[in-house]
TORTI-463721 format. One line per 5 residues: number of its first residue (from 1); their letters; for each residue x, y, z of N, C-alpha, C, O. Coordinates in steps of 0.2 Angstrom, whole numbers. Each point is the difference from the previous one (the first is absolute). Example, Ala and Ser with C-alpha at 12.3 -4.5 7.8 and 13.67 -1.06 7.14 Angstrom:
BEGIN
1 = as = 66/-28/39/-4/6/0/4/6/0/5/-1/3  -7/6/-7/4/6/1/-4/5/3/3/6/1 .
//
This chain:
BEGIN
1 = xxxxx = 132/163/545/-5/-5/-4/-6/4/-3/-4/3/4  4/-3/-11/-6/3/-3/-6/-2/-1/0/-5/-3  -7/8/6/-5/-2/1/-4/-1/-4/0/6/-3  -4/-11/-1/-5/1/-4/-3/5/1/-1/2/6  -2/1/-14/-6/3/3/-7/-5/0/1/-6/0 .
6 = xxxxx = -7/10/0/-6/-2/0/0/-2/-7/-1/-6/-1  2/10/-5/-2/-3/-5/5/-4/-3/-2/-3/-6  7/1/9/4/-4/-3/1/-8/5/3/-5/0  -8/8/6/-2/-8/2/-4/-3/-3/-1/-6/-1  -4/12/-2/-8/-5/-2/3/0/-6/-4/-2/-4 .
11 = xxxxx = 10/2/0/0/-3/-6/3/-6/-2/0/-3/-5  5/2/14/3/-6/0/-7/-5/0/-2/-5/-4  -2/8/9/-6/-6/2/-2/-2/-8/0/-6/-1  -2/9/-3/-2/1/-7/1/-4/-5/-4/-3/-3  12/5/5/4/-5/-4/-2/-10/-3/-1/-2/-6 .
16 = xxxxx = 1/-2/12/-3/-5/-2/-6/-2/0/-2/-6/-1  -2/11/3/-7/0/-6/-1/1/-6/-4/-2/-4  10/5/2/1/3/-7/4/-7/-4/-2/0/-6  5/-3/8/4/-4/-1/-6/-5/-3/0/-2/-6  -4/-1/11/-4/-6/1/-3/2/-5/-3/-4/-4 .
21 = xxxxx = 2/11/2/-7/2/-5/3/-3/-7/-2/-5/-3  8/9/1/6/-2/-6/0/-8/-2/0/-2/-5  1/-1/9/3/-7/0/-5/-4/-4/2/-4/-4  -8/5/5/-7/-5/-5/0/4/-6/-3/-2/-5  5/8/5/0/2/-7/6/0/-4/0/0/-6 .
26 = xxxxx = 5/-2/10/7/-1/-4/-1/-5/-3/2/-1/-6  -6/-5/10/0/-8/-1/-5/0/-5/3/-3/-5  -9/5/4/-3/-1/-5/2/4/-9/-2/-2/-5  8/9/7/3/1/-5/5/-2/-1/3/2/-5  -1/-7/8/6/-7/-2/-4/-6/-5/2/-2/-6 .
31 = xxxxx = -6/1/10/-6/-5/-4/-2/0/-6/1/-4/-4  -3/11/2/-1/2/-8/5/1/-4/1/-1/-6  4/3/10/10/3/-4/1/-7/-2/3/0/-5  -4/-6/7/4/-6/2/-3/-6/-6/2/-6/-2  -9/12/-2/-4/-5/-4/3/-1/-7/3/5/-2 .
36 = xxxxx = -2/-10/-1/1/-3/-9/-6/-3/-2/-3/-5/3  0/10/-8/-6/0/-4/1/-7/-7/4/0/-4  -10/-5/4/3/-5/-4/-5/0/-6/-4/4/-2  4/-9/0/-3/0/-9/-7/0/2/-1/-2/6  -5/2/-9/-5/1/1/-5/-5/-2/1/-1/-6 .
41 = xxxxx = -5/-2/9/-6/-3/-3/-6/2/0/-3/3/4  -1/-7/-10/-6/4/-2/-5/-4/0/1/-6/-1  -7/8/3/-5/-2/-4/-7/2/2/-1/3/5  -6/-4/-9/-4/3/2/0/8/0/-5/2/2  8/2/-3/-1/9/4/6/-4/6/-1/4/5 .
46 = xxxxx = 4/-6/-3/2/0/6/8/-2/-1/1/-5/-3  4/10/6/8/1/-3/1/0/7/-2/3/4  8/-10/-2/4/1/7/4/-1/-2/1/-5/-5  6/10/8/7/0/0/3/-2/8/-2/4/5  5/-10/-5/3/-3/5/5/4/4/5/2/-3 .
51 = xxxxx = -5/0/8/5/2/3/5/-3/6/-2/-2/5  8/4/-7/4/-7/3/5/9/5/-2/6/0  7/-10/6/2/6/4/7/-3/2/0/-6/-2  3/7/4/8/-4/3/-1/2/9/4/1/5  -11/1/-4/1/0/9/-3/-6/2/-5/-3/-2 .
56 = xxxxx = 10/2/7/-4/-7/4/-2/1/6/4/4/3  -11/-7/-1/-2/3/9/-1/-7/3/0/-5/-2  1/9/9/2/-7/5/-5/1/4/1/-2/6  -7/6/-7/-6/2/2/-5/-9/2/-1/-4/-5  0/2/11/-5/-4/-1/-5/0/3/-1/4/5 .
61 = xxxxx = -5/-8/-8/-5/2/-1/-4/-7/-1/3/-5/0  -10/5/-1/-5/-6/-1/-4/5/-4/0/6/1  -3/-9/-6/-4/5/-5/-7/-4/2/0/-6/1  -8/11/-1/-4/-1/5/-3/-8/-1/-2/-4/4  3/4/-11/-4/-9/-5/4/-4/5/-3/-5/3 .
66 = xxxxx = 11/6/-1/3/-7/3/-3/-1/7/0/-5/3  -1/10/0/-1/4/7/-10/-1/1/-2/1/6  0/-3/-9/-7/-3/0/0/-6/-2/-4/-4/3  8/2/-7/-1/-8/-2/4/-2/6/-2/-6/2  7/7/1/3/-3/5/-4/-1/7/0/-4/3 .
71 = xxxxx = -4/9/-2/-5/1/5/4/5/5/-3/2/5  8/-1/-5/2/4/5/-4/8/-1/0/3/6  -2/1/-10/-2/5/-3/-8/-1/0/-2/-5/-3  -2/9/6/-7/3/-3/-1/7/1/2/5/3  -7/-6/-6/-4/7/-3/-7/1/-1/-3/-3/-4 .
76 = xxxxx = 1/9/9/-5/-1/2/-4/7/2/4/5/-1  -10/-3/2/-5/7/1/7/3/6/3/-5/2  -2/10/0/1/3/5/-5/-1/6/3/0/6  -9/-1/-6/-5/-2/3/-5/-3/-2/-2/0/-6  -1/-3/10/-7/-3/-3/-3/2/-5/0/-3/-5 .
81 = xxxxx = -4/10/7/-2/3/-3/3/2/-6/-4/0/-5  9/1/4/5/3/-8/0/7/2/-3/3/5  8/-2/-11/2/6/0/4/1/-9/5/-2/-3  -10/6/0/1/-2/-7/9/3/0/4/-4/-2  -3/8/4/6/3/-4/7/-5/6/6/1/-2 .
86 = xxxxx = -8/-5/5/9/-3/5/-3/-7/1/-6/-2/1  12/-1/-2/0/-9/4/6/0/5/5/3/0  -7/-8/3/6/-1/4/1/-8/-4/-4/-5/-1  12/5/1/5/-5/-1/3/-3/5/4/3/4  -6/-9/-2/5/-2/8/4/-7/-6/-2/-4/-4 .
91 = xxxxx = 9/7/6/6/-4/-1/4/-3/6/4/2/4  -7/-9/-5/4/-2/6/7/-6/-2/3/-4/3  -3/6/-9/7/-2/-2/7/2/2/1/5/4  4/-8/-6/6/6/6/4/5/-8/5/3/0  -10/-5/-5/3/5/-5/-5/5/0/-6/-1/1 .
96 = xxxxx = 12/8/-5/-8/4/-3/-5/-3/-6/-1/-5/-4  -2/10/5/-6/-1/-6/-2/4/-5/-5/3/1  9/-2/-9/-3/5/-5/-6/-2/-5/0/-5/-3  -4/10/4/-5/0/-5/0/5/-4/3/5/2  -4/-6/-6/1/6/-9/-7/2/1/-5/-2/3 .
101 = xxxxx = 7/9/-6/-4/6/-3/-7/-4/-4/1/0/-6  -5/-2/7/-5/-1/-3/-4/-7/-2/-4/-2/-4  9/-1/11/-2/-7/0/-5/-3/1/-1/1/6  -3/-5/-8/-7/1/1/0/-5/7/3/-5/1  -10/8/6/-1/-6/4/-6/-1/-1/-3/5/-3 .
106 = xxxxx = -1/-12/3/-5/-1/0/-5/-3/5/2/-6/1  -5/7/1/-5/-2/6/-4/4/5/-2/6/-1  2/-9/8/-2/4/5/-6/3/-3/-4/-3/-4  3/11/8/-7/4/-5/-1/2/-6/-6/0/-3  13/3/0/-1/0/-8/8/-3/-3/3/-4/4 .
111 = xxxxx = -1/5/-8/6/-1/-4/3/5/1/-4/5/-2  11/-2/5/4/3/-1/6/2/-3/3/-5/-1  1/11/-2/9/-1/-3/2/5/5/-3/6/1  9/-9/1/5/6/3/2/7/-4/0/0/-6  1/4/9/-1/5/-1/8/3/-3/1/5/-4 .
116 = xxxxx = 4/-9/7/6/2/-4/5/-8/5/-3/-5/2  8/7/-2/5/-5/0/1/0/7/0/6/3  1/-11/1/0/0/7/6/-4/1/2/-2/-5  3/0/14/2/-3/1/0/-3/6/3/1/5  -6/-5/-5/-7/0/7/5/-5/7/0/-6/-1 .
121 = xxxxx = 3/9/6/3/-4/5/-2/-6/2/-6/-2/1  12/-3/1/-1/-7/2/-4/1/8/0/6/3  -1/-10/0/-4/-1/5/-5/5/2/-1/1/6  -1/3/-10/-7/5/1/-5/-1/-3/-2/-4/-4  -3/10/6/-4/1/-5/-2/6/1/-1/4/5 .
126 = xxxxx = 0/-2/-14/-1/7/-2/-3/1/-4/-1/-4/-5  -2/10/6/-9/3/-2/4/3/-8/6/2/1  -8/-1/-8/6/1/-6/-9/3/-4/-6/-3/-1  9/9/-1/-6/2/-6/-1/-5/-5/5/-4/-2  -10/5/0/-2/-4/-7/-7/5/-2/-1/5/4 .
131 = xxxxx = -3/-7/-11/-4/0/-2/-6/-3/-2/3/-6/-2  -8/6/0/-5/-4/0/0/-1/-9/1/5/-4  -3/-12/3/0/1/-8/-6/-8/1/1/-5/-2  -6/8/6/-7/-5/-1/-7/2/3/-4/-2/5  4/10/-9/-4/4/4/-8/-2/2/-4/4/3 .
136 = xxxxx = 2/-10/-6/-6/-3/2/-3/-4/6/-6/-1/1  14/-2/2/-1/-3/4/2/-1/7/5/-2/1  -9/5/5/2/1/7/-3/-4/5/-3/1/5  7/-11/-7/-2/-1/5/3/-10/0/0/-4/-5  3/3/10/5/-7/-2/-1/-4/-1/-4/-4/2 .
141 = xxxxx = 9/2/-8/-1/-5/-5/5/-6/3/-3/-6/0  8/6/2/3/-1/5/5/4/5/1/6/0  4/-11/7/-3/6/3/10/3/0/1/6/3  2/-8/-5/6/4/-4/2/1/-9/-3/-3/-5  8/7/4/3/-2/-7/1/-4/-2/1/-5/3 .
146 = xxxxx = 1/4/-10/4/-4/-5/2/6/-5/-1/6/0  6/-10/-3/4/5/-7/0/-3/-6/2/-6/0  -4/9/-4/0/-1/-7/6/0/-4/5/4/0  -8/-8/-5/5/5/-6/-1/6/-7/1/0/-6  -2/3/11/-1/4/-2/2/7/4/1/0/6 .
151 = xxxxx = 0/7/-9/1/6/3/-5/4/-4/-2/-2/-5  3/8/9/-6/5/-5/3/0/-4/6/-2/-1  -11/6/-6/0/2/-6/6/5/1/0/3/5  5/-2/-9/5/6/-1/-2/8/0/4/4/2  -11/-4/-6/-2/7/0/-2/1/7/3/4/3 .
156 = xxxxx = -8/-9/-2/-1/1/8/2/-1/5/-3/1/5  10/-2/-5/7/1/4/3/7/0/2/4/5  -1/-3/-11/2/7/-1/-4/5/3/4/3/5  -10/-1/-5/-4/2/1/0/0/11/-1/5/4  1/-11/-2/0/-1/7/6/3/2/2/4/5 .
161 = xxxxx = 3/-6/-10/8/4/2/0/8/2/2/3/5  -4/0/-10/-4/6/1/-3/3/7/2/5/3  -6/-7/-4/-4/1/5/3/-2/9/-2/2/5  6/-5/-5/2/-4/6/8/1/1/4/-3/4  -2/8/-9/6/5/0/-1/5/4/4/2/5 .
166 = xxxxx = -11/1/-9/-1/5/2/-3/3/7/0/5/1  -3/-12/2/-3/-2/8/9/3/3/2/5/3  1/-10/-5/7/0/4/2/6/2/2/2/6  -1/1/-11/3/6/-1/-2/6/4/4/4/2  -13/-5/-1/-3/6/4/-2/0/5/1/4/4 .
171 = xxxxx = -3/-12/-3/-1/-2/8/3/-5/3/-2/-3/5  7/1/-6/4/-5/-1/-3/-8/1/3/-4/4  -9/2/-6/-3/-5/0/1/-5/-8/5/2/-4  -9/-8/3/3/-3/-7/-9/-2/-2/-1/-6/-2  -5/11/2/-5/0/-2/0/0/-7/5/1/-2 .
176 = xxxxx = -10/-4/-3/-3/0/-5/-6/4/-1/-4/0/4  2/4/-11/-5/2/-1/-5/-6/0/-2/-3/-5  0/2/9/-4/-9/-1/-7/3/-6/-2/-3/-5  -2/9/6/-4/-1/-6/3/1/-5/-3/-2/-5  7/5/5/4/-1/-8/4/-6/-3/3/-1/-5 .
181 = xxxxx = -4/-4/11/3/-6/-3/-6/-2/-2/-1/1/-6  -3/-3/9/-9/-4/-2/-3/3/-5/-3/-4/-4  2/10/3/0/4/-8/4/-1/-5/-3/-1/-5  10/1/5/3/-3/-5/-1/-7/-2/1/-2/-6  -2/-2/13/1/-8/-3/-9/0/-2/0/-4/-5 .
186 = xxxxx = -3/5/6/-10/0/-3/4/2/-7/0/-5/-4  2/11/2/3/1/-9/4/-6/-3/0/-3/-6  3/2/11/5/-5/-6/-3/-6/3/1/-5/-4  -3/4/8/-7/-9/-2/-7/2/-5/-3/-4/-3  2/11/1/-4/-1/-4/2/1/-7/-3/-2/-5 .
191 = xxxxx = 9/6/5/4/-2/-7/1/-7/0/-2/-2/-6  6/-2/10/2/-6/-3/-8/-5/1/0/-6/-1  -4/9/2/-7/-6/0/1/-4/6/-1/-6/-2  3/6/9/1/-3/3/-5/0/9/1/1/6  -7/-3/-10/-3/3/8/2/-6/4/3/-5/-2 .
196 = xxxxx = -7/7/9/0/-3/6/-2/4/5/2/6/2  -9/-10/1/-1/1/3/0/3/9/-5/1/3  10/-1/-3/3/3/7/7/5/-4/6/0/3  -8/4/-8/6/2/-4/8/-1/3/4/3/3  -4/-9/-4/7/-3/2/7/2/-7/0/-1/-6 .
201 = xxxxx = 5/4/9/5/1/-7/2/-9/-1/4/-1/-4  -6/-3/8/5/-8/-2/-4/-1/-8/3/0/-5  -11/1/5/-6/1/-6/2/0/-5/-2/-5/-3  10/11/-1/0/3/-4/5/-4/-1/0/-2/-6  6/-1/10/3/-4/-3/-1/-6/-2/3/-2/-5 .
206 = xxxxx = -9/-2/9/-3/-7/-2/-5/1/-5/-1/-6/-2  -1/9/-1/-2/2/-7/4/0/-6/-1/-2/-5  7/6/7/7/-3/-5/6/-4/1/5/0/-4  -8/-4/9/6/-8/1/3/0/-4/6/1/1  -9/-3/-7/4/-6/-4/7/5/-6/6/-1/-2 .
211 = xxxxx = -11/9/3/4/3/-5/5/2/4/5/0/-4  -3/3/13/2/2/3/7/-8/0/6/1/2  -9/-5/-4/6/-6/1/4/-1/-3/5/-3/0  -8/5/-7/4/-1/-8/5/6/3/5/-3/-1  -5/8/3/3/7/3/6/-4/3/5/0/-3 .
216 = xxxxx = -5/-2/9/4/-7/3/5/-2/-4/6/1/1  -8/-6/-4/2/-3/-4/3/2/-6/2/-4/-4  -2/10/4/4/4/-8/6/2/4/5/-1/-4  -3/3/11/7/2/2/0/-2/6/-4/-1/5  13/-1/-5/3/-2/3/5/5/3/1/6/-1 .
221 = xxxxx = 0/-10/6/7/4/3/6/-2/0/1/-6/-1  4/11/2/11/-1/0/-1/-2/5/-4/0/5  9/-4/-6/4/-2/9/0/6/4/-2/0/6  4/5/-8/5/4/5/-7/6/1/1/4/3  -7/-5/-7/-2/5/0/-7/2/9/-2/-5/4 .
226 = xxxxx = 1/11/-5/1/3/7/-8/4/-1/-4/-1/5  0/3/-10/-5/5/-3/0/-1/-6/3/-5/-4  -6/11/2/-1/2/-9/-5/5/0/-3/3/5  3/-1/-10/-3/7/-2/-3/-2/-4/1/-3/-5  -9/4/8/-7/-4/-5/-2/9/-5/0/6/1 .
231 = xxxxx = -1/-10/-7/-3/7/-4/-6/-4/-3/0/-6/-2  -7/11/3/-7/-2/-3/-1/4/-4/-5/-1/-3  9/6/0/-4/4/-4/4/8/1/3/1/6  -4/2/-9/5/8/-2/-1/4/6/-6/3/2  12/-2/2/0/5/5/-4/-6/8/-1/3/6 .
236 = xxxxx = 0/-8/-7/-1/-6/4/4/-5/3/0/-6/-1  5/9/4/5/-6/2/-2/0/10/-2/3/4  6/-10/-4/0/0/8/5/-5/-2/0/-4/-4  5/5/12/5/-4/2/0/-3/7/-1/3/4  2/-9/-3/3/-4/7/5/-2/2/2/-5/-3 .
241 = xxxxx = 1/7/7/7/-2/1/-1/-5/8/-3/2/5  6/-9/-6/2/-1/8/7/-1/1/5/1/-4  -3/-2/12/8/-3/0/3/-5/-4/5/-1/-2  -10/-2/2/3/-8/-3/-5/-4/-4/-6/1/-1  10/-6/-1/-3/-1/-7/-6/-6/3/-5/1/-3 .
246 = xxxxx = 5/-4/6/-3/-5/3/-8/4/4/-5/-3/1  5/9/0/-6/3/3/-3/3/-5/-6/0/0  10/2/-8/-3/2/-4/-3/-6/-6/-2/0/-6  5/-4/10/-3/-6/-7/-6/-4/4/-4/-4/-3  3/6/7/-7/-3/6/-4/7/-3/-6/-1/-1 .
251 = xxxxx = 6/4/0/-5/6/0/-1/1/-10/-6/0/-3  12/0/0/-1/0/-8/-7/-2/-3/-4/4/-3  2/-12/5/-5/0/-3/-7/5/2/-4/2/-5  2/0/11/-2/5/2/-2/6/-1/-5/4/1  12/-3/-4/1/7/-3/-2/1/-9/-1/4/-3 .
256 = xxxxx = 2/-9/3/1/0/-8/-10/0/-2/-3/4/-4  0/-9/9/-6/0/1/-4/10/1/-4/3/-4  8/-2/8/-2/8/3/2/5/-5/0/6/0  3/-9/-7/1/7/-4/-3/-3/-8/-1/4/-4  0/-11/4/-3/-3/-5/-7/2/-1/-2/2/-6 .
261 = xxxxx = -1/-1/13/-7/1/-1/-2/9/-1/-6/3/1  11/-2/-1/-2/7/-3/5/1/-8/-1/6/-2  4/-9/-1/3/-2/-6/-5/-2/-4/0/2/-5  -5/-7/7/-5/-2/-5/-7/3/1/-5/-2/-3  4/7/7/-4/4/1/0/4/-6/-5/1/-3 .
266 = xxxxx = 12/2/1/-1/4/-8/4/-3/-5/5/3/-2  -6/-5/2/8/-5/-7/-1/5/-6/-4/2/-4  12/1/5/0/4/-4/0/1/-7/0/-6/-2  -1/10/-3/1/-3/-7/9/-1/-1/4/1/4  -5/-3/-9/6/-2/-3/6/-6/6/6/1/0 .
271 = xxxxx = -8/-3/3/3/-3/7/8/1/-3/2/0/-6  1/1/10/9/1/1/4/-2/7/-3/2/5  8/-4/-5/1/1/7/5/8/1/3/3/-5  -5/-2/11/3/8/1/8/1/0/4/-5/2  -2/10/-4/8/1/-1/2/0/6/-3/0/6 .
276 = xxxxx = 10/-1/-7/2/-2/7/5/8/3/4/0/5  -5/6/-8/1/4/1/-5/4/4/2/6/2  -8/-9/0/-7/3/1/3/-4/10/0/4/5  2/-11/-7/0/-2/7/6/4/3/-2/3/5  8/-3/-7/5/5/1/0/8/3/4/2/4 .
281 = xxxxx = -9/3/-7/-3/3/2/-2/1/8/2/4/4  -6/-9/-4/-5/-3/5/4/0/4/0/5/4  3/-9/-3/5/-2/5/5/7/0/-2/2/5  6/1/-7/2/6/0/-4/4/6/1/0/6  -7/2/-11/-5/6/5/1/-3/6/4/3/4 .
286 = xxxxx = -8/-9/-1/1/1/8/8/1/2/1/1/6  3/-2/-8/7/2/1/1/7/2/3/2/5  -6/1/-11/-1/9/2/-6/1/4/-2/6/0  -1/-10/2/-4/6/5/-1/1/5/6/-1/2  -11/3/4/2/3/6/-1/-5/6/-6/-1/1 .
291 = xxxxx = 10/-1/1/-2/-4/7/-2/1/6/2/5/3  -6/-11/0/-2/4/6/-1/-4/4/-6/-3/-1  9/1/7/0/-8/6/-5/3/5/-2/5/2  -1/-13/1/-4/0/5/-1/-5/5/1/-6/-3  -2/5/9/2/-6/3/-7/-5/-2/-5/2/-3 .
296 = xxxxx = 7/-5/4/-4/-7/-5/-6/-2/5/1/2/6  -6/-5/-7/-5/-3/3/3/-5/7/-1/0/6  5/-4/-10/3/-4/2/6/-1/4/2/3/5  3/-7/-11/8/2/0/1/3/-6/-2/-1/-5  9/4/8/3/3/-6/-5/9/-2/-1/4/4 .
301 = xxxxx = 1/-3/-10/2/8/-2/-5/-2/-7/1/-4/-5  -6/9/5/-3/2/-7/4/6/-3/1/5/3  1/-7/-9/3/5/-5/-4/1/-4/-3/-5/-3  0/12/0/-6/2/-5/7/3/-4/6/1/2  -9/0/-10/2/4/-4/-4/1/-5/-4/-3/-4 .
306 = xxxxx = 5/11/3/-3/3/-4/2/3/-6/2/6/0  -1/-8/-6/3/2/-7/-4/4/-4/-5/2/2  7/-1/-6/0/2/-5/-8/-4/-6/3/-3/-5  -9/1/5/-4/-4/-2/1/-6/2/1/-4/-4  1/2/11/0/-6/4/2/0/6/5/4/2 .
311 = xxxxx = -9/-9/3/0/0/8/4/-6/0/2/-3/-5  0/2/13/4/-7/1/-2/1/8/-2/6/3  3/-12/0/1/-2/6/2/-5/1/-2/-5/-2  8/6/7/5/-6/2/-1/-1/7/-1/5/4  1/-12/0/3/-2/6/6/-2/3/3/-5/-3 .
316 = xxxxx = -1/7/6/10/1/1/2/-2/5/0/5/4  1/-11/1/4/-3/4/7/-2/0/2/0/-5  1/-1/10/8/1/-1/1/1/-5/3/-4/-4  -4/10/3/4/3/-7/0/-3/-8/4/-1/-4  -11/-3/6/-1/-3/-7/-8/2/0/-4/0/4 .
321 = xxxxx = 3/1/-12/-6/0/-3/-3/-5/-2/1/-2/-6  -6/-2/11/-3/-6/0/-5/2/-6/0/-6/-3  -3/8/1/-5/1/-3/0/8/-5/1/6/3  -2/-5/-10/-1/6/-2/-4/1/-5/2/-2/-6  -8/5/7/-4/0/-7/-2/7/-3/-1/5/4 .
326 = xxxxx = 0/-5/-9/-1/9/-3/-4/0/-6/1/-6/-2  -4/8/-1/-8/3/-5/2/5/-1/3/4/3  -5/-5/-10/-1/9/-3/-5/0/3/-4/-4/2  5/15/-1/-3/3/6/-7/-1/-3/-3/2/-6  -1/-5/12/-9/0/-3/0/7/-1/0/2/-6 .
331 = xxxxx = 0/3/10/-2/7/-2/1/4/-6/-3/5/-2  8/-7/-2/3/3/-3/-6/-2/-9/3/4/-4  -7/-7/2/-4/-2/-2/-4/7/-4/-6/1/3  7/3/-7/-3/6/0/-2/-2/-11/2/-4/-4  -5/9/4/-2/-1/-10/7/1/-2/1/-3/-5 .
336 = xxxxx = 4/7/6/7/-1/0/5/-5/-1/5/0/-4  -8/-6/10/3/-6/-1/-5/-3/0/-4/1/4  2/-6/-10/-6/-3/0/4/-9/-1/-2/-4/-3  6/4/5/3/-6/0/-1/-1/9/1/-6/2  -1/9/1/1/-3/6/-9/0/2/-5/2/-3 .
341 = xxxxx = 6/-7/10/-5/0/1/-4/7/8/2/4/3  -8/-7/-4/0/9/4/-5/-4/7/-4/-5/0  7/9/6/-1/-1/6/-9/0/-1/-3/1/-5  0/-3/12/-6/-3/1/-4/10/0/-5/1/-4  8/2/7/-3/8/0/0/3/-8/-4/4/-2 .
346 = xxxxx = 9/-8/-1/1/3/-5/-4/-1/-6/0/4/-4  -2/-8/4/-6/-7/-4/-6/4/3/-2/3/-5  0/-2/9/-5/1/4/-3/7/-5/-4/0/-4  9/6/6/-1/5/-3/1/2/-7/-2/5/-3  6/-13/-1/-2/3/-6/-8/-4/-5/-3/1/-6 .
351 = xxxxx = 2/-6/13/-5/-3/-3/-9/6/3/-5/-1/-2  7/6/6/-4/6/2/2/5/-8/-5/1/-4  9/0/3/0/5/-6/-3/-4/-4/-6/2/-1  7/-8/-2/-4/-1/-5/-7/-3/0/-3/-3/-5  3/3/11/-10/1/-1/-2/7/2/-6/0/2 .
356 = xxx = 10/4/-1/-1/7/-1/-2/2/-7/-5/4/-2  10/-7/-1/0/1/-7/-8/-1/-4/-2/4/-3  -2/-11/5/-3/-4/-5/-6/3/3/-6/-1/-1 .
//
């Protein structure tokens, strides 16, 4: 009888760690492989290509809006005191519970958005990163969340994605640059003319209600359709995919909201909607680029990717990808690309040069 060696035990043991690692990345490059890019609509600065998929998931779930309106679900400080960067979710329903990447909560000591895509177990409760986006206010308005309709800004998504990749990857945490969100969201409430008070990001959308609803109300969705690929302007796209068309048609107007208000932020000259070769692309790049799993907050598997002028992150349970969204890379923003837009560091620094300049 022939003996393993030592290194030929530890690669057996290896082996299906290696496996479990492959499998959330296989699934989420199934997800993209599986995508049919459709005609596009326009309006304002703001171009969505529908995306439809032939995978069906059998993944169940409560999404957080039914899981609070039912009352089986709250959300609430970790403690009394707070704790700006985590809340705990107690789920006492007998399903899970998914919240998206940017979902806005509002209450308790300030307003908060999750920090990426979660899939929060039934009869628990669990502590899940978020960020603070109402940096004036520490102290309760009431004494759990609500949810809105609303999610962060697109740019300011991209940007937290960033940042909260890049936590993962070093320390294996799901952290946000928090002053760099609060810095960013002061610019773009002071671009859009949007104060408040308690610099709350809810401010910048209820300043633009009505235009943000015409936004709404310009697109519709396919039956069959799953995401889309939003474009605000050259070298500015982001995409969301979910499993099914019923979670993403709960989130659409949301979404449409969260890239709108950065579409009318600069309306382009000559308005056009964007070629559909541009979304093609898009969709391509994250196909080529480098993948890299993580166990999840919750359940299930964070999948990061890194392209080519675009990031992604996906959530992957039984081998399906509940949620995936991806930004042109905020970093990549340089006088070379003056179509993209440029990270919170990068603004900073070039607004230092030019009062170096003056």
């Amino acid at each position: 009888m022939r003996h393993r060696s030592a290194a030929e035990a530890t690669d057996r043991k290896t082996e299906p760690a290696a496996r479990a690692n492959e499998t959330p990345i296989a699934s989420t490059r199934t997800a993209l492989s599986s995508l049919s890019i459709g005609e596009p609509s326009h309006f304002a600065g703001l171009t969505v290509f529908p995306l439809s998929s032939d995978l069906r998931s059998s993944v169940r779930y409560l999404l957080l809006e039914e899981g609070l309106h039912s009352g089986l679900v709250s959300v609430r400080e970790v403690q009394k005191e707070g704790s700006v960067p985590n809340l705990a979710v107690e789920n006492r329903s007998d399903a899970d519970v998914l919240i998206v990447d940017g979902e806005e909560l509002v209450g308790a000591k300030q307003n908060r958005i999750a920090n990426l895509t979660l899939l929060v177990p039934a009869e628990r409760t669990t502590t899940i990163p978020v960020s603070c986006v109402e940096a004036g206010r520490w102290s309760y308005s009431r004494p759990d969340f609500g949810v809105t309709e609303r999610v962060q800004y697109s740019r300011g998504r991209a940007e937290r994605l960033h940042g909260v990749h890049a936590s993962m990857r070093t320390t294996g945490t799901r952290v946000s640059d928090q002053g760099a969100v609060w810095d960013a969201q002061r610019e773009k409430a002071a671009r859009m003319e949007a104060h408040s008070p308690t610099e709350a990001m809810s401010a910048i959308y209820e300043r633009h209600e009505a235009t943000l609803d015409d936004y709404v109300e310009k697109f519709s969705l396919e039956a069959d359709q799953v995401g889309a690929v939003f474009v605000t302007g050259p070298r500015q796209l982001g995409m969301d995919l979910f499993d099914r068309h019923e979670t993403f048609a709960a989130f659409f107007p949301k979404l449409v909201r969260s890239y709108a208000i950065d579409a009318m932020e600069r309306p382009p000259a000559g308005d056009r909607a964007a070629k559909p070769e541009h979304a093609h692309a898009f969709v391509n790049c994250l196909r080529e680029g480098a993948f890299d799993v993580h166990p999840a907050v919750a359940l299930g598997h964070d999948v990061g990717i890194v392209a080519r002028d675009a990031i992604a992150g996906a959530l992957v349970h039984q081998e399906t990808a509940l949620h995936l969204t991806a930004f042109s890379d905020p970093t990549r923003a340089t006088e070379d690309h003056p179509g993209a837009y440029a990270s919170y560091r990068q603004r900073r620094a070039s607004l230092r040069r030019r009062r170096g300049r003056e």
